[in-house]
Every structure is written in structure tokens, then in C-alpha cells.
PDB file of N, CA, C and O in Angstrom:
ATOM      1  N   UNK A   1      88.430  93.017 104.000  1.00  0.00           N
ATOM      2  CA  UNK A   1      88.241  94.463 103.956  1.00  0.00           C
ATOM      3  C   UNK A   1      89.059  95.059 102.804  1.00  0.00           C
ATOM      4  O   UNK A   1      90.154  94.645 102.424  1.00  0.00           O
ATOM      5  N   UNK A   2      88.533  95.845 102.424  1.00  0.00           N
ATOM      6  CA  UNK A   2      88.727  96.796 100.572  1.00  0.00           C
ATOM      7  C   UNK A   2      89.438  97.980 101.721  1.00  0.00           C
ATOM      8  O   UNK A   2      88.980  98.449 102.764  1.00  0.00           O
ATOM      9  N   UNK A   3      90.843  98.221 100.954  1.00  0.00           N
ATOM     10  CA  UNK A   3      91.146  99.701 101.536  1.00  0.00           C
ATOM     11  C   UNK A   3      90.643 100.520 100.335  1.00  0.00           C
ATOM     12  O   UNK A   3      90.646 100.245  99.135  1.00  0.00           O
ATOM     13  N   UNK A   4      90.302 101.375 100.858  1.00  0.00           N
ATOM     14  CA  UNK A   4      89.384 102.403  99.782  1.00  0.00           C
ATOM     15  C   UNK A   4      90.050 103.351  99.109  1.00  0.00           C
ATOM     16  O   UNK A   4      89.699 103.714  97.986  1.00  0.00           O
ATOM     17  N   UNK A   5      91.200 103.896  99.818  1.00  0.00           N
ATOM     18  CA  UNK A   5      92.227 105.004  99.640  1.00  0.00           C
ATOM     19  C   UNK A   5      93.361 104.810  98.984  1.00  0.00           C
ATOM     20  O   UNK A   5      94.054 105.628  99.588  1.00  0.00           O
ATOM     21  N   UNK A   6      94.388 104.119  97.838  1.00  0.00           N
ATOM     22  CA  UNK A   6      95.807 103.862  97.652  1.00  0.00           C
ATOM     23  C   UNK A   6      96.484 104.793  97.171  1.00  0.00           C
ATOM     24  O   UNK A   6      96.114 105.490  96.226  1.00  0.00           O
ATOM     25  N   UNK A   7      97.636 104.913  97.820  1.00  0.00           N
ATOM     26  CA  UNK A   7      98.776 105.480  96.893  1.00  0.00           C
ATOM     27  C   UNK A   7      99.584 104.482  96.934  1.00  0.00           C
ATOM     28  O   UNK A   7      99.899 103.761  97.881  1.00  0.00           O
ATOM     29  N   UNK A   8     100.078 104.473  95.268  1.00  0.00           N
ATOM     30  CA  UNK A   8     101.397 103.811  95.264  1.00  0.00           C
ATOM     31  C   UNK A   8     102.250 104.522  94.979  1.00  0.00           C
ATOM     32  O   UNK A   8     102.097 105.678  94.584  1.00  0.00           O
ATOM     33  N   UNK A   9     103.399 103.890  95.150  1.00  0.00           N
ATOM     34  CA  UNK A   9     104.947 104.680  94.816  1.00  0.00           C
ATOM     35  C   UNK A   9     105.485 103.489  94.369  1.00  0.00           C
ATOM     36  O   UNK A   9     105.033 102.393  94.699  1.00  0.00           O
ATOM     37  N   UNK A  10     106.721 103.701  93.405  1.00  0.00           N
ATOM     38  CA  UNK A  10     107.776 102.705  92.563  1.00  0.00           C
ATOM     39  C   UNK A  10     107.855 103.244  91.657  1.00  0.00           C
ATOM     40  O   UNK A  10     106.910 103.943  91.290  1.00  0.00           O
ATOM     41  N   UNK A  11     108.767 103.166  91.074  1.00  0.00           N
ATOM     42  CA  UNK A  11     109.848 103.231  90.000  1.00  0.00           C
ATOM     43  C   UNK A  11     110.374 102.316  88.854  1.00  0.00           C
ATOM     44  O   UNK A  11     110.061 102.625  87.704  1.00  0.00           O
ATOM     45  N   UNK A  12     111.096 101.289  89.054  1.00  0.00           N
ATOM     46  CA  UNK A  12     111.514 100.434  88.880  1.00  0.00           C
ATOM     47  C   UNK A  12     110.524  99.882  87.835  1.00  0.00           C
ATOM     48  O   UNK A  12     109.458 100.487  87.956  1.00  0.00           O
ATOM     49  N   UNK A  13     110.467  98.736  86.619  1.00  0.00           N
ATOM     50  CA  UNK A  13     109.934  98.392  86.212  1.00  0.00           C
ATOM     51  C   UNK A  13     109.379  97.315  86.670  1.00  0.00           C
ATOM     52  O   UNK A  13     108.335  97.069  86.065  1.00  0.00           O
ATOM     53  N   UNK A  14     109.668  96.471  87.589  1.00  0.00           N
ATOM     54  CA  UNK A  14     108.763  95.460  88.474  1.00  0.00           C
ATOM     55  C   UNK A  14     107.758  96.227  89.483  1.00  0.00           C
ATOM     56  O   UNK A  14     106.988  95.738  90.309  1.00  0.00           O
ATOM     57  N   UNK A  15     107.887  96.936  89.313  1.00  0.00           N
ATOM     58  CA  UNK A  15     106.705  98.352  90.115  1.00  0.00           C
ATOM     59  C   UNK A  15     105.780  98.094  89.419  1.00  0.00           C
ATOM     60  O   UNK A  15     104.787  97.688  90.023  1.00  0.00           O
ATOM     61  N   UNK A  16     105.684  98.201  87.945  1.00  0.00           N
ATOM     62  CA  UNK A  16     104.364  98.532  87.068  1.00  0.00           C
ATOM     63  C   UNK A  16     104.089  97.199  87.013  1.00  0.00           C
ATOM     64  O   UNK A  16     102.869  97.147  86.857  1.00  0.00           O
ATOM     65  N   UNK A  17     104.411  96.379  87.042  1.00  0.00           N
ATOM     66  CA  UNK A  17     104.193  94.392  87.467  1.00  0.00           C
ATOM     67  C   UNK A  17     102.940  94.404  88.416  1.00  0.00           C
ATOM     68  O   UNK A  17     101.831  93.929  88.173  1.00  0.00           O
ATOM     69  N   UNK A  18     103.407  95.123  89.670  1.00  0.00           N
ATOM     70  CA  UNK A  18     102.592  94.799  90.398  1.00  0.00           C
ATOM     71  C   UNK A  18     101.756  95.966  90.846  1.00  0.00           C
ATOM     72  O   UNK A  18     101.095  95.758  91.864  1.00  0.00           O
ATOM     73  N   UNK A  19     101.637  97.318  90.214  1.00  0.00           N
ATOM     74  CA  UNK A  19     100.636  98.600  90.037  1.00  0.00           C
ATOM     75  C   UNK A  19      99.991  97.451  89.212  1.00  0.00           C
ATOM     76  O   UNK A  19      99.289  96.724  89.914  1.00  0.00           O
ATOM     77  N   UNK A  20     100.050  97.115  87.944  1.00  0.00           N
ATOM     78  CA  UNK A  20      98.978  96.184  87.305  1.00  0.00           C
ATOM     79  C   UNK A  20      98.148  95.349  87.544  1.00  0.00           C
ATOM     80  O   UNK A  20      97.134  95.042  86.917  1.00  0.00           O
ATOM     81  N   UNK A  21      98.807  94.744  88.985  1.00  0.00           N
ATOM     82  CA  UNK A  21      97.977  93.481  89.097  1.00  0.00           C
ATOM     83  C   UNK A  21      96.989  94.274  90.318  1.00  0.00           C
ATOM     84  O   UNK A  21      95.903  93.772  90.608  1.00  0.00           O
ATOM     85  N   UNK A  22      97.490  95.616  91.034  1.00  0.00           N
ATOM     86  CA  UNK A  22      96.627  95.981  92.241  1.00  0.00           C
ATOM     87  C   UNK A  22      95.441  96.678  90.776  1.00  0.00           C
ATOM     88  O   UNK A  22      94.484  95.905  90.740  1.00  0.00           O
ATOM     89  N   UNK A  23      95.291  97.632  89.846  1.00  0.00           N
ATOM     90  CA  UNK A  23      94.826  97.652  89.046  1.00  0.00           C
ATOM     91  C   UNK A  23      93.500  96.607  89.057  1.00  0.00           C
ATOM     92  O   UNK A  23      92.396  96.775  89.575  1.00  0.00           O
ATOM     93  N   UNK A  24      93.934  95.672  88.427  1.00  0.00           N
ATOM     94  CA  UNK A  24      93.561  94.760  87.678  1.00  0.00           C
ATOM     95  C   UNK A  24      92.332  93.656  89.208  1.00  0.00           C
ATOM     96  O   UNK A  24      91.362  92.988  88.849  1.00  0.00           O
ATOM     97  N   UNK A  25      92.594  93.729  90.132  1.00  0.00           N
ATOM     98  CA  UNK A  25      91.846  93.690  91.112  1.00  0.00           C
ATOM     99  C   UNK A  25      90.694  94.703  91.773  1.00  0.00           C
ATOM    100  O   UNK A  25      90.013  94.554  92.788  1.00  0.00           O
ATOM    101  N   UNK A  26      90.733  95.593  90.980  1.00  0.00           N
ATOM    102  CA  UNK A  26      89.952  96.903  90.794  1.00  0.00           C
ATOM    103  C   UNK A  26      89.860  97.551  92.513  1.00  0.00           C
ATOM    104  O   UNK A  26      88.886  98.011  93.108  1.00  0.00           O
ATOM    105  N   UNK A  27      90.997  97.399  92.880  1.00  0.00           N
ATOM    106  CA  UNK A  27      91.476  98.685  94.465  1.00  0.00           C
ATOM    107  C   UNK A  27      91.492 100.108  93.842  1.00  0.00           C
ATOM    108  O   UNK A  27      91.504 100.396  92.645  1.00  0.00           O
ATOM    109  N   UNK A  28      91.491 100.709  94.624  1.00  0.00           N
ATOM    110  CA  UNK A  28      91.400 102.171  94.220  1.00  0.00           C
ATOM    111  C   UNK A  28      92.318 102.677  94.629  1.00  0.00           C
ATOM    112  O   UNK A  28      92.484 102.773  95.845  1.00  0.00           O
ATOM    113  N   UNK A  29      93.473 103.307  93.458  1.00  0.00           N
ATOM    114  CA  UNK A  29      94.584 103.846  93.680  1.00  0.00           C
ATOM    115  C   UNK A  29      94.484 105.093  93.024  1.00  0.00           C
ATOM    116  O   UNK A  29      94.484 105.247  91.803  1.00  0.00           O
ATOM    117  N   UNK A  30      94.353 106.440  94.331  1.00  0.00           N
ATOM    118  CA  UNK A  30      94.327 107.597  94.214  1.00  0.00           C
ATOM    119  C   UNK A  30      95.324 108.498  93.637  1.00  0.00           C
ATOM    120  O   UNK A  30      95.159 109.502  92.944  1.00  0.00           O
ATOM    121  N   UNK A  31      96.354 107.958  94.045  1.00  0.00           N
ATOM    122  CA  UNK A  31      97.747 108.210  93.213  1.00  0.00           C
ATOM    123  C   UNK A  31      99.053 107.534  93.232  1.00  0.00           C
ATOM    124  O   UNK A  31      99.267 106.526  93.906  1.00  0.00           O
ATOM    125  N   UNK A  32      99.992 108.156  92.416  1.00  0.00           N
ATOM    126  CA  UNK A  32     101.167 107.488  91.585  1.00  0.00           C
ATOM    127  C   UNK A  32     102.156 108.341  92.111  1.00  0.00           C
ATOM    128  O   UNK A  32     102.095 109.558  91.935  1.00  0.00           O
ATOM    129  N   UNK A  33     102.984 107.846  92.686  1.00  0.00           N
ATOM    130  CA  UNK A  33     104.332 108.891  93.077  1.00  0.00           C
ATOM    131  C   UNK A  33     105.348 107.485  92.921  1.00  0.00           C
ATOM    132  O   UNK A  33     105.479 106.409  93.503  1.00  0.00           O
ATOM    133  N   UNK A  34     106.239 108.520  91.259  1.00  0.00           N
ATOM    134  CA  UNK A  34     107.187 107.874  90.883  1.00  0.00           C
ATOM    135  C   UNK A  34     108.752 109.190  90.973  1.00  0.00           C
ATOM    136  O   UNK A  34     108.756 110.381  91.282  1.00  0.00           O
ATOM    137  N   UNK A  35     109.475 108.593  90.700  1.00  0.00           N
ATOM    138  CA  UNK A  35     111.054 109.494  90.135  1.00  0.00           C
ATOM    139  C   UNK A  35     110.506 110.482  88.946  1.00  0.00           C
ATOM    140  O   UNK A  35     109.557 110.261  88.194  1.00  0.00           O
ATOM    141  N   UNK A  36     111.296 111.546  88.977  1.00  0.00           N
ATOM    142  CA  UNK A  36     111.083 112.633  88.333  1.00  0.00           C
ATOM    143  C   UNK A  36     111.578 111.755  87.132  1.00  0.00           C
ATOM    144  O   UNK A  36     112.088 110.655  87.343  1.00  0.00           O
ATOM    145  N   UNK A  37     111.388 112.356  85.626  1.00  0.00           N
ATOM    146  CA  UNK A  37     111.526 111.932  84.581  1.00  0.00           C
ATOM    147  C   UNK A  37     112.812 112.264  84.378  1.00  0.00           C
ATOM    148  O   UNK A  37     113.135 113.222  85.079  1.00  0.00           O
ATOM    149  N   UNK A  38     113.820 111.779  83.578  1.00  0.00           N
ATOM    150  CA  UNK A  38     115.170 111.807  83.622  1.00  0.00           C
ATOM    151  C   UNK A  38     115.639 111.938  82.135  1.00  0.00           C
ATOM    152  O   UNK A  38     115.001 111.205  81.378  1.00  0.00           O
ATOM    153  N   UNK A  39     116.510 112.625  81.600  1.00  0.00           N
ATOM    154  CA  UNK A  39     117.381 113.091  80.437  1.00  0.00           C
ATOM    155  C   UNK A  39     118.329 111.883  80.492  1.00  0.00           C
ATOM    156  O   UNK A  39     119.093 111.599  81.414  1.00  0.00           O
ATOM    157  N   UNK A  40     118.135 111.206  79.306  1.00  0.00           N
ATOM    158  CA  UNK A  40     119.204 109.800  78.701  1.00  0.00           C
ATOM    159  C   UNK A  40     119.841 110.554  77.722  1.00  0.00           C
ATOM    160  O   UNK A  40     119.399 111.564  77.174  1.00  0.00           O
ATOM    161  N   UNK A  41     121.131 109.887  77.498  1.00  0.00           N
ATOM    162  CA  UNK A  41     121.748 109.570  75.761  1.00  0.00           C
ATOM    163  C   UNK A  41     122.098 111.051  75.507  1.00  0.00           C
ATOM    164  O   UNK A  41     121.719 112.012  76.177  1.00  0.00           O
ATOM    165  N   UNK A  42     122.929 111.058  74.363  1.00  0.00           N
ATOM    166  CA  UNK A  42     123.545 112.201  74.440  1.00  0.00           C
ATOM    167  C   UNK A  42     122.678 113.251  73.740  1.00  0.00           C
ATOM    168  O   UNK A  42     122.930 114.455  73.698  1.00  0.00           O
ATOM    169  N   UNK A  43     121.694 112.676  73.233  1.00  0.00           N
ATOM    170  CA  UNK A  43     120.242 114.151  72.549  1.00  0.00           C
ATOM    171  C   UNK A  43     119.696 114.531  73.876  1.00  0.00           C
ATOM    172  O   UNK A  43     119.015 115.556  73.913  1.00  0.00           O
ATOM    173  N   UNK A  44     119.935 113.706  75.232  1.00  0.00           N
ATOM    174  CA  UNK A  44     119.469 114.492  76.368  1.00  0.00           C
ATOM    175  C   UNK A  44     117.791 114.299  76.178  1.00  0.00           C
ATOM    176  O   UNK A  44     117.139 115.285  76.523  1.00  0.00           O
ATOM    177  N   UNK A  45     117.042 113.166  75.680  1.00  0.00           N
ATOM    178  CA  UNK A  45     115.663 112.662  75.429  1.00  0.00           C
ATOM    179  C   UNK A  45     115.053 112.798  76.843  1.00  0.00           C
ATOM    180  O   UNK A  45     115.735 112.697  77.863  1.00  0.00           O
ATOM    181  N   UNK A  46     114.120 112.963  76.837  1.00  0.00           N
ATOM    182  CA  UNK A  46     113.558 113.238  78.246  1.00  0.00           C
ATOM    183  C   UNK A  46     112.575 111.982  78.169  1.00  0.00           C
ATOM    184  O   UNK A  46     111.464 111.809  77.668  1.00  0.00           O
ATOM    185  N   UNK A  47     113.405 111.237  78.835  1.00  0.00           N
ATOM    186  CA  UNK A  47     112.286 109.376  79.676  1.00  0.00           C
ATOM    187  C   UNK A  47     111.584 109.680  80.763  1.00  0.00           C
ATOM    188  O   UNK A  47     111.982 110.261  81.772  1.00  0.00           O
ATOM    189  N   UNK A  48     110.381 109.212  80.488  1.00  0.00           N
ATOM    190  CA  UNK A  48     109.491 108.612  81.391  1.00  0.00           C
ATOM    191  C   UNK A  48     109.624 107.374  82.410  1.00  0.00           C
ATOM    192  O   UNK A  48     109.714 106.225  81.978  1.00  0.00           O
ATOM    193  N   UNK A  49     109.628 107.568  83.315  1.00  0.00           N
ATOM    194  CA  UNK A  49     109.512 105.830  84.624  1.00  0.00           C
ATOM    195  C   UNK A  49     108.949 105.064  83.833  1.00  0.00           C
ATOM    196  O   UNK A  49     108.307 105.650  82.961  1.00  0.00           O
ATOM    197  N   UNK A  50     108.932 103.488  83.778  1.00  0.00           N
ATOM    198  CA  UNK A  50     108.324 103.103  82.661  1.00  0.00           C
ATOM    199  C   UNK A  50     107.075 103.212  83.908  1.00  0.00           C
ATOM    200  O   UNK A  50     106.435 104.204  83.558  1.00  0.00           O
ATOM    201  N   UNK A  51     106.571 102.783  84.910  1.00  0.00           N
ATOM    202  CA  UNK A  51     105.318 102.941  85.564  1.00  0.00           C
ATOM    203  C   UNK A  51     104.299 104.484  85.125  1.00  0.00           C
ATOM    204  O   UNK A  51     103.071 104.545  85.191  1.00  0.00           O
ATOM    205  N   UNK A  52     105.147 105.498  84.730  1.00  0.00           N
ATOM    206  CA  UNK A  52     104.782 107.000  84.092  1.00  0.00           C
ATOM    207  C   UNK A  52     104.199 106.315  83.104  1.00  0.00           C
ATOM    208  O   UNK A  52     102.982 106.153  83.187  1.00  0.00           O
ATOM    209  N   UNK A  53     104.870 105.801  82.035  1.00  0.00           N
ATOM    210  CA  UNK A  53     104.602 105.429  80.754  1.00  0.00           C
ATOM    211  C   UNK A  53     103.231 104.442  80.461  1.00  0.00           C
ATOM    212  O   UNK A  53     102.507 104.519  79.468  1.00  0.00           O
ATOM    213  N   UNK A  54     103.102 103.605  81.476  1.00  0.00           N
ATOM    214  CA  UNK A  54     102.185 102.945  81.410  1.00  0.00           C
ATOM    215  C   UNK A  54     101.006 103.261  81.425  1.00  0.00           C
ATOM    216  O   UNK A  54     100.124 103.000  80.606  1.00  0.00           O
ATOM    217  N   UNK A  55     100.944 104.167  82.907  1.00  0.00           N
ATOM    218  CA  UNK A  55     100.111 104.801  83.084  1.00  0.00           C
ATOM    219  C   UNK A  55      98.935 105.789  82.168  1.00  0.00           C
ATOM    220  O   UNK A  55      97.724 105.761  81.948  1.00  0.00           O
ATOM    221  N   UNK A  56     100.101 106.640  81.812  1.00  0.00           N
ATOM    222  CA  UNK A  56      99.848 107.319  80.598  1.00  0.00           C
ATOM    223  C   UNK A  56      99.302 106.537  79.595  1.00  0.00           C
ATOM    224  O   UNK A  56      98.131 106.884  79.444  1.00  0.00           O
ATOM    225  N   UNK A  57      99.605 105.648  78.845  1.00  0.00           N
ATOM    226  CA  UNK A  57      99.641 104.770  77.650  1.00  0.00           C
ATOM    227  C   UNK A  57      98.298 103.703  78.015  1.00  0.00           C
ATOM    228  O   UNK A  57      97.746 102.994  77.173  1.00  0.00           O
ATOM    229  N   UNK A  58      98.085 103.748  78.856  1.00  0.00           N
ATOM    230  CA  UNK A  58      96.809 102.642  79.181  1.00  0.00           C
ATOM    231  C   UNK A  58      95.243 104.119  79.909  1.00  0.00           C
ATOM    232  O   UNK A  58      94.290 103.780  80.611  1.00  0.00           O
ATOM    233  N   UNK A  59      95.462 105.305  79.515  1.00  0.00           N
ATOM    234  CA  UNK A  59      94.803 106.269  80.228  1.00  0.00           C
ATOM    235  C   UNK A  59      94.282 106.415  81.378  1.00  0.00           C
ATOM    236  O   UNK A  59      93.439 107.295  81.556  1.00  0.00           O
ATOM    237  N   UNK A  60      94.674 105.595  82.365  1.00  0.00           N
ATOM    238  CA  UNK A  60      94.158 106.072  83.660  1.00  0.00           C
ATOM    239  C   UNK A  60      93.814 106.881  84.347  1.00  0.00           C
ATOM    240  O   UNK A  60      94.917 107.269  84.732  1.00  0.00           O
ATOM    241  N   UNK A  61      93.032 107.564  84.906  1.00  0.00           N
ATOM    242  CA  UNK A  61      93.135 108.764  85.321  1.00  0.00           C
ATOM    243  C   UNK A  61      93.044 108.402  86.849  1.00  0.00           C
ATOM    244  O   UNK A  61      92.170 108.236  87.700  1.00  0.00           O
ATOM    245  N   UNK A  62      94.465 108.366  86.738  1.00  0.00           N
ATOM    246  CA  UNK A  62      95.466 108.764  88.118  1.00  0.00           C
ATOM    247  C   UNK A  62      96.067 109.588  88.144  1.00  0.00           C
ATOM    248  O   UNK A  62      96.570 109.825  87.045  1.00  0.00           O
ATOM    249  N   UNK A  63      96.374 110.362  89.032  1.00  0.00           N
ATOM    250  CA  UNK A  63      96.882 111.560  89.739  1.00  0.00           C
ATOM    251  C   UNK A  63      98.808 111.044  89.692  1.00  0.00           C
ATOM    252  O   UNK A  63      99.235 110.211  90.491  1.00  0.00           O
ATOM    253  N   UNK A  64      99.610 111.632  88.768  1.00  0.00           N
ATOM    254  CA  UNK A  64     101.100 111.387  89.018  1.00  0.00           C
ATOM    255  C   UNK A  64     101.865 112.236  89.790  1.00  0.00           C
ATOM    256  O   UNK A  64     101.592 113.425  89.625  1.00  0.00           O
ATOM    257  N   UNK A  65     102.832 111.963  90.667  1.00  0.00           N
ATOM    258  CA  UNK A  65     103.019 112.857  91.384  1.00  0.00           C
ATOM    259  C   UNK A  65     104.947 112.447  90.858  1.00  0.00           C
ATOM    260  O   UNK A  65     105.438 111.327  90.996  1.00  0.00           O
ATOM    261  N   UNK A  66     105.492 113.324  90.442  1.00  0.00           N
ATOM    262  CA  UNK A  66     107.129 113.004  90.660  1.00  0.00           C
ATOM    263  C   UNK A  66     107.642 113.930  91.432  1.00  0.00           C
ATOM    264  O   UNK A  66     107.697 115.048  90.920  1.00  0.00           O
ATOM    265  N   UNK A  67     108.131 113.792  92.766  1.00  0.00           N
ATOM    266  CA  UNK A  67     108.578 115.060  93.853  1.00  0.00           C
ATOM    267  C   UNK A  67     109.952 114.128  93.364  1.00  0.00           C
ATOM    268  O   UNK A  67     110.067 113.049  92.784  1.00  0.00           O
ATOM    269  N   UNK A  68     111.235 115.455  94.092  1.00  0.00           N
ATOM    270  CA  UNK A  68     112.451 115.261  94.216  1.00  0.00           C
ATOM    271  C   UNK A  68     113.099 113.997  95.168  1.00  0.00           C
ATOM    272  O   UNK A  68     113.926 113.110  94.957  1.00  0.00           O
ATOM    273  N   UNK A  69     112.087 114.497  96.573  1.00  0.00           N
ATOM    274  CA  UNK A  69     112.039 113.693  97.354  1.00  0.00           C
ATOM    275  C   UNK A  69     110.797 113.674  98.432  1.00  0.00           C
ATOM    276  O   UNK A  69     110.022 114.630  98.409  1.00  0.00           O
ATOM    277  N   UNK A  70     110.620 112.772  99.231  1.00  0.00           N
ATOM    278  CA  UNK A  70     109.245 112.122  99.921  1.00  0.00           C
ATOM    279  C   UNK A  70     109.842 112.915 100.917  1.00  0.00           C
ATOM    280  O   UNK A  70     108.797 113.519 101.160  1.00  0.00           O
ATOM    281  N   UNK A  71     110.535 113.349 101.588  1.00  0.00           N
ATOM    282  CA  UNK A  71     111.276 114.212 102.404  1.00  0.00           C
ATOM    283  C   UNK A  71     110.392 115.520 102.520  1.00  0.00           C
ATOM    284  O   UNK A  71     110.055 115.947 103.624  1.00  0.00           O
ATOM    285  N   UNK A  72     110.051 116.107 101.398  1.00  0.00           N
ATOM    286  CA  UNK A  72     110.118 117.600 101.366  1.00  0.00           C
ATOM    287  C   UNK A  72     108.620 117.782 101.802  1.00  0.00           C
ATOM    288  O   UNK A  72     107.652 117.023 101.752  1.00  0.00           O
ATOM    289  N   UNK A  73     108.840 119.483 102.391  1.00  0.00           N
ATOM    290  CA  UNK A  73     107.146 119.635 103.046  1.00  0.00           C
ATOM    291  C   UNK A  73     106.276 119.747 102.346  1.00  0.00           C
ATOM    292  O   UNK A  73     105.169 119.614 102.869  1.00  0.00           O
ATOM    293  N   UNK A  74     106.326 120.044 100.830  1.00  0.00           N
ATOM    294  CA  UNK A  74     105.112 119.916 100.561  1.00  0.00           C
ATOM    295  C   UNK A  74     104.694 118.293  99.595  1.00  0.00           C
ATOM    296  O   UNK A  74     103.612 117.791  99.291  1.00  0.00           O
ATOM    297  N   UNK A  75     106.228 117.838  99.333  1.00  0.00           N
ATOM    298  CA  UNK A  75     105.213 115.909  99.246  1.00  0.00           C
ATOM    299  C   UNK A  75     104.473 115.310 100.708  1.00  0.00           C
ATOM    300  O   UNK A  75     103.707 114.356 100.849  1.00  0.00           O
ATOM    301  N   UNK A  76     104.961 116.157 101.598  1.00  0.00           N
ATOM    302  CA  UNK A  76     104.762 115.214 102.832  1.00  0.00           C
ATOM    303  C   UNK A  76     102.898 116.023 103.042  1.00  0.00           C
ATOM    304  O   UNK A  76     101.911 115.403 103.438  1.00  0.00           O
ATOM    305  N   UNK A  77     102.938 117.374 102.665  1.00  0.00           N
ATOM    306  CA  UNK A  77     101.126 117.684 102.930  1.00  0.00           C
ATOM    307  C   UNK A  77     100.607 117.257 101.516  1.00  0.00           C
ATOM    308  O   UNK A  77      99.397 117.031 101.502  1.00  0.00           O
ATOM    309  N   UNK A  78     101.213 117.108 100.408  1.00  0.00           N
ATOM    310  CA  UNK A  78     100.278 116.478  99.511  1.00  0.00           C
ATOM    311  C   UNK A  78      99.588 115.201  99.863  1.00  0.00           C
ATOM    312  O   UNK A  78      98.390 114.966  99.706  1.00  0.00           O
ATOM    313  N   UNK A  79     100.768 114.173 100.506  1.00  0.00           N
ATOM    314  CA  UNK A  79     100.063 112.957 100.948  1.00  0.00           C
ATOM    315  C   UNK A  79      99.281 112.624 101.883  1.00  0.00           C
ATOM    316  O   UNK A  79      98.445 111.721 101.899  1.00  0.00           O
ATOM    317  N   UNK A  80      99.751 113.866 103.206  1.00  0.00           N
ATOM    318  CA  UNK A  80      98.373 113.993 103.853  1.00  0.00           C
ATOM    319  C   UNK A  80      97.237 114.410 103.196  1.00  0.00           C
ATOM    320  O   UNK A  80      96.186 113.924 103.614  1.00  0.00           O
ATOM    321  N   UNK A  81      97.177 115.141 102.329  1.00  0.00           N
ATOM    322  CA  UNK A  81      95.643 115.861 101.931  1.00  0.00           C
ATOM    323  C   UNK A  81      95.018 114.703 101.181  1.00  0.00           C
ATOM    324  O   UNK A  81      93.859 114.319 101.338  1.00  0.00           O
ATOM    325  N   UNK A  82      95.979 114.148 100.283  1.00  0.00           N
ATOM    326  CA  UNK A  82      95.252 112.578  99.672  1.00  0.00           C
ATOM    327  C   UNK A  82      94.775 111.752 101.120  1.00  0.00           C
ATOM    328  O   UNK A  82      94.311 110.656 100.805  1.00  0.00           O
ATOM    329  N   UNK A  83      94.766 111.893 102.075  1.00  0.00           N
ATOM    330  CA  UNK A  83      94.276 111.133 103.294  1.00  0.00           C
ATOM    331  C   UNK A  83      94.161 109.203 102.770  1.00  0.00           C
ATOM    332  O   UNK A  83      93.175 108.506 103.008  1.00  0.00           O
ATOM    333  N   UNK A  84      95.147 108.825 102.211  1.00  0.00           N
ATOM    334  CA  UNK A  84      95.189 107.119 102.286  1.00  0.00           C
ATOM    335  C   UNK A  84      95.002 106.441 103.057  1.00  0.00           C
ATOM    336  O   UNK A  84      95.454 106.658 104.181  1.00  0.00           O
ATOM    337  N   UNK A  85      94.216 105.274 102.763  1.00  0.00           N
ATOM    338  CA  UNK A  85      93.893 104.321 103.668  1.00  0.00           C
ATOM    339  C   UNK A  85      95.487 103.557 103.804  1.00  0.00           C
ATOM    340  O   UNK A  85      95.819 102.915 104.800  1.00  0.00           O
ATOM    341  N   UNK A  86      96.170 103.724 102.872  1.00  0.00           N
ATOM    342  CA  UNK A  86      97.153 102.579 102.786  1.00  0.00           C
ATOM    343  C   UNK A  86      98.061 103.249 101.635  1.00  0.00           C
ATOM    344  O   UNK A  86      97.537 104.054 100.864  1.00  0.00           O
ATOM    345  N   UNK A  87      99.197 102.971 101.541  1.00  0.00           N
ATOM    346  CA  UNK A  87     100.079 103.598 100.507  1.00  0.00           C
ATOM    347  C   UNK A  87     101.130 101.901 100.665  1.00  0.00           C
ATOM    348  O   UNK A  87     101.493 101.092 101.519  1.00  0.00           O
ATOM    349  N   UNK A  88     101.227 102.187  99.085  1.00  0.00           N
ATOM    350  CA  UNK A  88     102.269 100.602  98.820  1.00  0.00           C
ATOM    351  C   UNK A  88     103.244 101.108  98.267  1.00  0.00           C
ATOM    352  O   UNK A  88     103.155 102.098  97.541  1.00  0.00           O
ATOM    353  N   UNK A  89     104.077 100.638  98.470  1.00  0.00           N
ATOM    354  CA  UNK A  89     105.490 100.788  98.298  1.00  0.00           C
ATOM    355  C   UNK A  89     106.598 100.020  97.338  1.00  0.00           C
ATOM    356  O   UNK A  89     107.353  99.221  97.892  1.00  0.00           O
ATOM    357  N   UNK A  90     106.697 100.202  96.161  1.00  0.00           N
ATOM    358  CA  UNK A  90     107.635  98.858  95.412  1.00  0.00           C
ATOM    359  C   UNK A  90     109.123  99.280  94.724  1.00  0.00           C
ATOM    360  O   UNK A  90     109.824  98.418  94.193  1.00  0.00           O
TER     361      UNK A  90
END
């Protein structure tokens, strides 16, 4: 059985390892909820998650979501309204 619905979440660069390979099996991942983008180095550069970056950089059109936290009420009705079959976690 095909879950029809995905969200993933991760961060981390072994995240986009394995967003690639669910990808690359052609599942359907509705959306991307990574870490808000973060200010490095002392010019204060504004980085992308590298999973953001990828995303972006390979054009997917997936839905990115960066909340503060999975906590708050409205990440928690965004992910209900995406109604997922399954959400992965890395």
C-alpha cells in the first residue's frame, strides 16, 4: 500500500539523504517542515536548512513550511488541514 498523503520534517543534512530517496521512489510528499532559516558568521548571511536548499535548487514544488515550533496552534491546524496519510520524521 502507497500512502498517498506525506509530510516530512528534518533538518539535519542526513534528512535530505533520505527526503531524496522517499522522492526518488515517487511517494507523494505534500510538504516540508524544516527549522526556520538561521543568520551565520559575522555578515549575519541568512542560511537555508540544507533540505530548504535542496529543495529549492532541484524545483520541487513542495509546500515549505519553517514554524518556530510544532507546538504552536497554528503549525498544529496547518498539519491538520494538510490531512496526511503519514508524516516522517528525520
Amino acid at each position: 500500500m502507497r500512502f498517498k498523503r506525506i509530510i516530512f520534517m528534518g533538518t539535519p543534512d542526513y534528512a535530505t539523504t533520505i527526503f531524496k530517496e522517499i522522492l526518488e521512489n515517487n511517494y507523494n510528499i505534500i510538504a516540508l517542515f524544516t527549522q526556520p532559516d538561521k543568520s551565520v558568521g559575522r555578515s549575519k548571511e541568512l542560511k537555508f536548512p540544507h533540505i530548504k536548499q535542496f529543495t529549492l535548487d532541484n524545483n520541487f514544488n513542495i509546500p515549505i513550511y519553517q514554524p518556530k515550533s510544532l507546538k504552536d496552534v497554528s503549525t498544529i491546524k496547518t498539519i491538520k488541514d494538510l490531512n496526511p496519510d503519514m508524516i516522517i520524521v528525520a
